[in-house]
Phi, psi and omega in degrees: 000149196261003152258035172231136185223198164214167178214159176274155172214149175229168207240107182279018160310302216230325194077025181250121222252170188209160167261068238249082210275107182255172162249146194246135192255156167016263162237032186247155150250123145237173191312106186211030154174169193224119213230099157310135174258126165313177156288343166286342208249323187292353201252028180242334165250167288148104192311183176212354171222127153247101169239155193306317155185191200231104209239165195271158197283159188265004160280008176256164160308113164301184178297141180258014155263294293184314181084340224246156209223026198270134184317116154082049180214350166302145183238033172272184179297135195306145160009097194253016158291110179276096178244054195255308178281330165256050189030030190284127138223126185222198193305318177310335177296331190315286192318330181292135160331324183278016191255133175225123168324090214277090151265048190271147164274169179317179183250171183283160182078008182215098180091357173249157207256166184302123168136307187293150168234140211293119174256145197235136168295164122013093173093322185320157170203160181180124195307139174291105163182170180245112208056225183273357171281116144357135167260163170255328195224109201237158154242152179258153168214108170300141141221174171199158107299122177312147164285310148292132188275115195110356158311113183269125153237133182242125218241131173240145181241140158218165170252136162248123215235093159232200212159093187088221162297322175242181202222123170272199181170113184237142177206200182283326189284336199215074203274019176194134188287103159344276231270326166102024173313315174210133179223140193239136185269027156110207195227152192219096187245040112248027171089277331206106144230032162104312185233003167068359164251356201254154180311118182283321192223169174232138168238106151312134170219147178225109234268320170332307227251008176301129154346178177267323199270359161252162203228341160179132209288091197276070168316115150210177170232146178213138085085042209301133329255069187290342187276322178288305183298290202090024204227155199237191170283347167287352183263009193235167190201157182075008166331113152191183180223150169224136183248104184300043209350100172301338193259344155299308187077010162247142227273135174242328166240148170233163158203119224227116177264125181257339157335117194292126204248356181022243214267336184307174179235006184197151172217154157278124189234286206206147169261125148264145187213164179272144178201110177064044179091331184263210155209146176243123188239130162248144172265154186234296203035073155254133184253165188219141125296048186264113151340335208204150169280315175351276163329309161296340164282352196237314193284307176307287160015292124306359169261131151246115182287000000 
C-alpha cells in the first residue's frame, strides 16, 4: 500500500538492528510491526519517512511499565532482560530507551553493484568509503542551474572546517585551509556549465590531514550579494552535492536537494563528520536567510547537524 513504508531502527545497546513498518494517519506515521533484522537485510534498507519521532498506532500494546507508546521513549527503569546475552527481542523493545531511528543509508559495498553511486536522501547519512576501505581522500563537486534561461546566478560552496566553538571557512576570497586540509578550486559565478550535468565549482578534502581539533567539514552555499541582486534560492534548480573517490575519479555518493528553498539565500547542503575511526557524510538541505557566508557561518554554528 502505498501508505505503509519502513525506517530502520538499531538497538545501541546490542547493536541489533529492526525493521520497523509504519503507516500514515492523516500526516503523522506511526508505528504498525516491529520485524527483527538479519545484518544482511539491514544493510540493504533504508528509512524512507523523517519525522521528529514516532509512536505506535493505538491498536498495539504501549509500554506494559509505563503506558506511553513513543518509540525509543520509555522513562522506565532499564530493562532487566540481557539482551545481548540471551537474543530476547520482542515488541516491548520498540519502547526501551536504547532503540534509535537509523537514517544512514546502506553502507558502500553492502547491497550495490561495484560501481553504483550512493544517493542519499534527507537526513540520510553513509560512510566515507570505498567497498570497504575508509578513503583519505574525496574531491567534492556542487552544482545548480538558474531557473530562468540567460539568468547569472552566482552561488558560492565554501566548507566551514570546524571543531567546538571554532572555525576556519575556505572560499572563493580564501581557497585553502592553513593545514591544507581542504582546497577549493575557484567560483563559477553564473551556474552556467554547459551540459547542466557537470560540476559548477570542486573542492578537494584531505580527510587525513584535518586537525585533531576539528570534527567536521559543513558544505554549504549561499547567494553572492542576493539583498542587492534580489534573488533567492527559488530561483535556482538542480541543487546537489557529489562526492568522489579521488584516486579512481569516480563518484560515490550524490545527494540532489528536492526540498523547495522558495525565499531562502543559503543552504546547508551536507556534513562530514568523524564517526568510528572514519569519516561519515550526512545530507542536511537546510535552507538559511543568510546574506553572507560570514553570516552563515555563525548560523551554522549554533546548528546542531
Amino acid at each position: 500500500m502505498e501508505n505503509t513504508k519502513f525506517v530502520k531502527a538499531v538497538c545501541t545497546k546490542t547493536k541489533k538492528y529492526f525493521g520497523l513498518e509504519i503507516k500514515q494517519y492523516g500526516s503523522v506515521w506511526r508505528v504498525v510491526n516491529f520485524i527483527p533484522l538479519s545484518p544482511e537485510e539491514a544493510n540493504l534498507m533504508t528509512s524512507e519517512v523523517h519525522q521528529a519521532s514516532f509512536s505506535t498506532n493505538e491498536n498495539l500494546l504501549a509500554c506494559d511499565r509505563c503506558g506511553k507508546r513513543l518509540v525509543g521513549g520509555c522513562t522506565c527503569p532499564p530493562k532487566t532482560v540481557d539482551c545481548r546475552k540471551h537474543d530476547e527481542f520482542h515488541f516491548q523493545c520498540i519502547y526501551c530507551n536504547n532503540l534509535e531511528i537509523d537514517y544512514s543509508a546502506p553502507s558502500l559495498g553492502h547491497g550495490h553493484k561495484e560501481g553504483d553511486v550512493i544517493r542519499l536522501s534527507q537526513g540520510q547519512e553513509v560512510r566515507i568509503q570505498s567497498g570497504d576501505e575508509p578513503l583519505s581522500e574525496i574531491y567534492v563537486g556542487v552544482g545548480w542551474d538558474p531557473v530562468s534561461a540567460g539568468e547569472n546566478m552566482d552561488i558560492d560552496s565554501s566548507v566551514i572546517v570546524a571543531g567546538g566553538d571554532e572555525k576556519e571557512v575556505v572560499y572563493y576570497s580564501n581557497l585553502q585551509h592553513p593545514s591544507g586540509c581542504v582546497i577549493h578550486h575557484g567560483d563559477n559565478v553564473t551556474g552556467i556549465d554547459g551540459e547542466g550535468n557537470d560540476d559548477d565549482e570542486n573542492i578537494s578534502v584531505f580527510l587525513d590531514d584535518v586537525p585533531s581539533s576539528r570534527d567536521r567539514l559543513i558544505f554549504v552555499l549561499n547567494i553572492y550579494k542576493c539583498t542587492i541582486r534580489g534573488q533567492e534560492l527559488g530561483d535556482v534548480k538542480n541543487m546537489y552535492i557529489r562526492l568522489y573517490d579521488s584516486e579512481s575519479g569516480r563518484a560515490i555518493v550524490e545527494y540532489r536537494v528536492e526540498s523547495a528553498m522558495r525565499h531562502d539565500t543559503a543552504l546547508i547542503i551536507g556534513v562530514a563528520y568523524r564517526k568510528g575511526g572514519g569519516w561519515a557524510f550526512k545530507a542536511i538541505g537546510r535552507g538559511s536567510r543568510a546574506d553572507s557566508i560570514e553570516s552563515l557561518a555563525e548560523e551554522v554554528m549554533r546548528l546542531r547537524l
